[in-house]
N, C-alpha and C positions, 0 to 999 in steps of 0.2 A: 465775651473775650474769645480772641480767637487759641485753634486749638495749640497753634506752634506759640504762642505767646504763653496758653496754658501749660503745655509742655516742660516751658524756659522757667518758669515760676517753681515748678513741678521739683526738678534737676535740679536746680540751684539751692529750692532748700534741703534738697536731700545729699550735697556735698558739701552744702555746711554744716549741715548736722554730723556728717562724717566726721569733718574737720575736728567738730568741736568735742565732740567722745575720744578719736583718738587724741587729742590736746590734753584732755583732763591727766593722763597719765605723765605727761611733762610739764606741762606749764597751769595752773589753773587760773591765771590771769587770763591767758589766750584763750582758753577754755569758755571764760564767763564772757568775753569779747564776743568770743564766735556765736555762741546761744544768742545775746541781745544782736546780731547781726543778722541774724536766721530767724528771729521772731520779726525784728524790723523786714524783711525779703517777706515773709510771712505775710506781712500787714500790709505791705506799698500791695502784693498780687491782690488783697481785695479790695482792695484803695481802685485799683485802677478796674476791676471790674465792674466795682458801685458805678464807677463813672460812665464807662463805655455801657453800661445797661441804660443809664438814665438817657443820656443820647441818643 
């Protein structure tokens, strides 16, 4: 994987994770959204590294 793609994987889940800790203190519906949104972001970045390794 390249390293700006790592980067973007990188970022992203670490302002969902933001998202979803500050949420918890308002909303805990949005809160449990953001965590399964952030594990899913989590999962597609090694999804797509399995990939591009095997290629």
């Amino acid at each position: 994987m390249s390293k700006g793609l790592s980067l973007w994987f990188a970022v992203s889940s670490i302002i969902l994770m933001t998202a979803a800790t500050i949420s918890i203190s308002h909303n805990v519906l949005v809160a449990i959204g953001l965590g399964l949104l952030t594990i899913l972001n989590i999962g597609w970045g090694f999804i797509i590294k399995a990939k591009r390794r095997r290629s």
